[in-house]
C-alpha positions in Angstrom: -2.7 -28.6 12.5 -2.5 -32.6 12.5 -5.9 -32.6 13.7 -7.0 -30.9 10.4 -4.9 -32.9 8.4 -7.0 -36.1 10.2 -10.0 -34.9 9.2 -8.5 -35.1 5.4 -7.4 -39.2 5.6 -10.6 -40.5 4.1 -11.5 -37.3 1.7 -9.5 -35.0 -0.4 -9.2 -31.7 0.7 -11.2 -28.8 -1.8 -7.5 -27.1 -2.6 -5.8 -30.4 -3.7 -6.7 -30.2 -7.0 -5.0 -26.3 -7.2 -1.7 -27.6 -5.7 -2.4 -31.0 -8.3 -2.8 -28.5 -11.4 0.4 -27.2 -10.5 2.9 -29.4 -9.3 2.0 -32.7 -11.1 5.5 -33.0 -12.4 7.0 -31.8 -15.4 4.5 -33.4 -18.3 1.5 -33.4 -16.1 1.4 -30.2 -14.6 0.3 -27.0 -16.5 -1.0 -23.0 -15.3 -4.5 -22.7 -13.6 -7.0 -20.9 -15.8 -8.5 -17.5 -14.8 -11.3 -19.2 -13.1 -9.2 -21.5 -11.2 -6.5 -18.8 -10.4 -9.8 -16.7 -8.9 -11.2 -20.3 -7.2 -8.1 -21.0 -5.8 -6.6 -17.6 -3.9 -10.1 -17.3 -2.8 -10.3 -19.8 -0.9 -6.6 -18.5 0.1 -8.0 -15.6 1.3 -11.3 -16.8 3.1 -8.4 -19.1 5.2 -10.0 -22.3 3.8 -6.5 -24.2 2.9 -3.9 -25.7 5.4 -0.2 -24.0 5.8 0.9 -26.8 4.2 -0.6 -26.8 0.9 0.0 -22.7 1.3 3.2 -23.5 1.3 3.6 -26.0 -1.3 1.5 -24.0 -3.6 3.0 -21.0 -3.7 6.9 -22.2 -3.7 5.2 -24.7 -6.6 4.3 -21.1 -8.5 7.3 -19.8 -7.9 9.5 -22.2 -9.3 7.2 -22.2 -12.4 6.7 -18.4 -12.1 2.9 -17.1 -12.3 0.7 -16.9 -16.0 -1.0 -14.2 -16.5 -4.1 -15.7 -16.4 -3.4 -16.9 -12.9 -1.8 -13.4 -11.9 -5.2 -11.9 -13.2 -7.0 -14.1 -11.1 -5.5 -13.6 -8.2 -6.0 -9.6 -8.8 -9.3 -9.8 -9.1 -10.1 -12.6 -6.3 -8.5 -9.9 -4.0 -10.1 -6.7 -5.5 -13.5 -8.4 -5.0 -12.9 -8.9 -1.5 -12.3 -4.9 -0.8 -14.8 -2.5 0.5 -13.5 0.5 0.4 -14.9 3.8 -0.4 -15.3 5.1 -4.2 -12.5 7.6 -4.3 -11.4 10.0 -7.1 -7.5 8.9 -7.4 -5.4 9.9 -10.4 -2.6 7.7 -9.3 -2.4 3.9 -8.4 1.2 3.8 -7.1 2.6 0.5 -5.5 6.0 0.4 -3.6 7.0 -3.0 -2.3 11.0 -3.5 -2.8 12.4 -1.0 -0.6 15.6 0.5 -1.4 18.8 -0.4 -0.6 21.7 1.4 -3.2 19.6 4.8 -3.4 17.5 6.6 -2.0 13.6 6.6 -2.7 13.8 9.4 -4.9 10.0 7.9 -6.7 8.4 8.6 -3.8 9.6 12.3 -4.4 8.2 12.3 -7.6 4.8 11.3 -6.2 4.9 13.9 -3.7 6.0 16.3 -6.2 2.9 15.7 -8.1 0.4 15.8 -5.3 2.1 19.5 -4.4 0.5 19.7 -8.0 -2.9 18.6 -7.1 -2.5 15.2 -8.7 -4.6 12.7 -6.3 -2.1 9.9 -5.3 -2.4 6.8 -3.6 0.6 4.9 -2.5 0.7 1.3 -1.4 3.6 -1.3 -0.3 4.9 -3.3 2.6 7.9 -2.8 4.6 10.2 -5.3 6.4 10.0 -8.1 3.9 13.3 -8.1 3.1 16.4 -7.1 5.3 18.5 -4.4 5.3 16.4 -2.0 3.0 14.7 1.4 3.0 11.4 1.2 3.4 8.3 4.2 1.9 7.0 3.7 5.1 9.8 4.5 6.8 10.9 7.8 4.5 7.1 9.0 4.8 7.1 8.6 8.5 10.7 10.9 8.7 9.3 13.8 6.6 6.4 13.8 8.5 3.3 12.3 6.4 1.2 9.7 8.5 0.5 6.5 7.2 -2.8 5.6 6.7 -5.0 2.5 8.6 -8.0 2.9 6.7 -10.1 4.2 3.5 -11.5 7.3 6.1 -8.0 8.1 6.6 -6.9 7.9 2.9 -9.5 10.3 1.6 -8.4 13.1 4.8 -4.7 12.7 3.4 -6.2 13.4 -0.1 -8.3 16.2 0.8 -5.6 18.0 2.8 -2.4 16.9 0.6 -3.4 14.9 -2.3 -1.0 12.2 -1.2 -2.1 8.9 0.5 0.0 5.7 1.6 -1.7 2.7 2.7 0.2 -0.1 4.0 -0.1 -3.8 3.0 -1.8 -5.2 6.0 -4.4 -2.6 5.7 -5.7 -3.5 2.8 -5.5 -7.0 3.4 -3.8 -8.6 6.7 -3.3 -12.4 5.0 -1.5 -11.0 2.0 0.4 -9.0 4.3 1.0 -12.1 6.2 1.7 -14.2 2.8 4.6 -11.7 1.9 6.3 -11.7 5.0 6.8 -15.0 4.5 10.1 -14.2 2.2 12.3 -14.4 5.0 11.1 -18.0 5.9 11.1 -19.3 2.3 14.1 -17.2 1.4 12.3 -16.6 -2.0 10.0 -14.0 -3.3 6.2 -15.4 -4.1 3.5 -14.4 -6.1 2.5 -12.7 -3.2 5.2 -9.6 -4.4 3.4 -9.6 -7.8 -0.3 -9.6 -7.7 -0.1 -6.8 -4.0 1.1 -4.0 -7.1 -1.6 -4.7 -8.8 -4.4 -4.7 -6.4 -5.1 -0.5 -7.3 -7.4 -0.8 -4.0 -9.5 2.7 -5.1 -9.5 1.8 -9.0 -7.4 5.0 -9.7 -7.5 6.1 -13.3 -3.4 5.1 -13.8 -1.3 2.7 -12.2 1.8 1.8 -12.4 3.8 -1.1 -10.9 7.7 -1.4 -11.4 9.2 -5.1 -11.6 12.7 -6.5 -10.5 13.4 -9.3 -13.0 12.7 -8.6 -16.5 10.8 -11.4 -17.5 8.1 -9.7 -15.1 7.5 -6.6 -16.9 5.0 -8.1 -20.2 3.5 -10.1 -17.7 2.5 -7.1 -15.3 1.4 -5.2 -18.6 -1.0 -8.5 -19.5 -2.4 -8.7 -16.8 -2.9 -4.9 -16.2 -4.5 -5.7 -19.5 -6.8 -8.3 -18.6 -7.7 -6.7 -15.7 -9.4 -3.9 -17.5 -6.9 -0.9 -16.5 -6.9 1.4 -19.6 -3.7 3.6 -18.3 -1.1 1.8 -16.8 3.2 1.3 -17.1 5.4 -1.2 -16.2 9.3 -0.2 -15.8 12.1 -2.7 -14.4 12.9 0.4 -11.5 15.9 1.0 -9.5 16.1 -1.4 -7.0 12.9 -3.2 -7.8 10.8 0.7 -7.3 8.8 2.1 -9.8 12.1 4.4 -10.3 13.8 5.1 -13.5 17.5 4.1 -13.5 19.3 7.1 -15.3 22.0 4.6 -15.7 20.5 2.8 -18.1 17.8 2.2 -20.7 14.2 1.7 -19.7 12.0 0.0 -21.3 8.1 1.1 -20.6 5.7 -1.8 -20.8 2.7 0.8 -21.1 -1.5 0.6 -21.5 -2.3 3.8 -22.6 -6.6 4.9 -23.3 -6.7 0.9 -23.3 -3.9 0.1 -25.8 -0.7 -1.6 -25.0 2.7 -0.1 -26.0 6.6 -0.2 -25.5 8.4 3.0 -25.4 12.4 2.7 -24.7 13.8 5.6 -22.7 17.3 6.0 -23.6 20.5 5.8 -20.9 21.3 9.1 -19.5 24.5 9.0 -17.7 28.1 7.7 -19.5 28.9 6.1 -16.2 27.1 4.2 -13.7 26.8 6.9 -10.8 28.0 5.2 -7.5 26.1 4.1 -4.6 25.1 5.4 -1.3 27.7 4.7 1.7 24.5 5.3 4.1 20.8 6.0 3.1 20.6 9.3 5.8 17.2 10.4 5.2 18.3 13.7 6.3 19.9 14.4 3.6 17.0 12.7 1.5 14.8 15.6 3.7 17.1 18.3 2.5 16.7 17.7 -1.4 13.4 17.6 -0.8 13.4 21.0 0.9 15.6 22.7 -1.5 18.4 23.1 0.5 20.4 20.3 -1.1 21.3 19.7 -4.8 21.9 15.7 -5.9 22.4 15.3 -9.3 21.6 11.5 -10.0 18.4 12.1 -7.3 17.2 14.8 -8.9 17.8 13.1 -12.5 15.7 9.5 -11.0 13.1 12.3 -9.6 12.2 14.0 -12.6 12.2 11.3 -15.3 9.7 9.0 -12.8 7.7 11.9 -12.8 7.8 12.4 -16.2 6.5 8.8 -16.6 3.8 9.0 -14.7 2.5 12.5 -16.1 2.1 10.5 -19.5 0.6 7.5 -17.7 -1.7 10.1 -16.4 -2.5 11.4 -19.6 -1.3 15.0 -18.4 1.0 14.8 -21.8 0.7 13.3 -25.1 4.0 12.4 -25.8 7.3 11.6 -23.2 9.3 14.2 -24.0 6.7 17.3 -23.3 5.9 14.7 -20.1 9.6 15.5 -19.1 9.6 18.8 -19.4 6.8 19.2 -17.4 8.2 16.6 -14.9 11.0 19.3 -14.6 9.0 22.3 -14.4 7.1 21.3 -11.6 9.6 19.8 -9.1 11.6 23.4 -9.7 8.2 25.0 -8.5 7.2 22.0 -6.1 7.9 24.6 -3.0 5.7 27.3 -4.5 2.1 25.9 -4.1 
């Protein structure tokens, strides 16, 4: 590393001027453009910029938090990068939070819909943060394998219509880049732009967001990116989950449109946490041989989501109906 950094003494280094743009104190500094958001985590990913600066300019984003622009251009820096095969996926869904309160009841919604015949891919990382429930880790305990390449995605679609691809698969530096939480002890942009990679260009997508003032910026840069059916939630633990606790508030792109669509609170009081996440019991809802009432409430309102995402339904309440209708028949196909 100091050897590197030698070579740099008498020239500047090509990524200066990104880590410049953005951390030139408080009247100097200002948000990369598209083009030099796309420049920049290029060069990110083609390992052409020291740790340091790595460091420095992604803690500088952080504290500033991402544009859309630069979000965008990250996206699409990365997307151009893939080669995977053209796939026919109905579902971009990302899953990078983990759980921790709840169980994952999304991803039962997603596996209720490929039952269906709805093509889903899921994507996400596990680990990054401690002391959470991973998708990974719930896939793997009711028996769905996780996927290490685009061969192995389309198999999973053919035989079950379901798909999870981890991370590092799709791209090992940004799976390296967002295991970096525990060393920084923040979140980067890292956690942002990996929802909205949608590796197979699936005709939906949706991405849910932690912190509120992420969810019109996911939307833009959905947006911007070109994605004509897409929805942003703020999701149960940072899951594309909806929180029958409380309002949510759909950031959507629907036929190439945005749109905001407030579900209303469903419960009168906040329904209690977990003591332990046992995944058999998580196993047995799924079977049918155990009822949960919040779980079953969180499963069939995501669901109902994502049918109108879809475009399965024209308006959210005939999308919840619907939702509800198939996870009742979910162990007759």
């Amino acid at each position: 590393m100091n050897n590197k950094r030698n070579i740099y003494q008498d020239f500047e280094h090509p990524f200066a001027q990104f880590v410049r743009i953005v951390g030139k104190g408080k009247s100097g500094a200002r948000s990369l453009t598209y083009d030099e958001a796309y420049q920049a985590f290029s060069m990110i990913l083609n390992n052409e910029v020291l740790d340091v600066q790595l460091g420095a300019f992604l803690m500088l984003l952080r504290v500033k938090e991402e544009s859309v622009d630069e979000l965008a251009g990250f996206v699409q820096a990365t997307r151009d990068q893939l080669n995977f095969k053209a796939l026919d996926v109905d579902l971009d869904w990302s899953s990078y939070a983990g759980k921790r309160k709840h169980y994952p009841w999304f991803l039962l919604s997603a596996l209720t819909l490929a039952k269906h015949g709805y093509n889903v891919v899921m994507h996400g990382a596990s680990g990054h943060t401690l002391n959470r429930l991973y998708t990974e880790q719930a896939l793997q305990y009711l028996g769905y394998p996780i996927c290490q390449s685009d061969s192995d995605v389309e198999q999973q679609l053919q035989h079950c219509h379901f798909a999870y691809l981890p991370l590092d698969v799709i791209s090992p530096i940004l799976s390296d880049l967002i295991g970096l939480r525990n060393i920084m002890g923040l979140r980067s942009p890292i956690h942002t732009l990996a929802r909205l990679i949608n590796p197979f260009n699936a005709k939906a997508t949706m991405q849910a967001i932690f912190h509120p003032a992420y969810r019109c910026s996911h939307q833009q840069a959905a947006f911007k990116l070109g994605f004509a059916h897409s929805a942003v939630i703020k999701g149960e633990g940072g899951e594309f989950e909806r929180n029958p606790d409380a309002k949510t508030l759909i950031c959507g792109i629907k036929d190439g449109q945005m749109y905001e669509y407030e579900l209303p609170k469903l419960t009168d009081n906040r329904s209690p946490s977990e003591e332990m996440l046992d995944l058999a019991v998580f196993k047995a809802v799924w079977e049918g041989q155990q009822a949960h009432d919040y779980g079953e409430i969180a499963i069939t309102e995501t669901m109902g989501i994502a049918l109108y995402t879809m475009g399965v339904c024209d308006d959210y309440p005939s999308a919840m109906q619907k939702a509800r209708e198939l996870w009742q028949t979910r162990g007759r196909v």
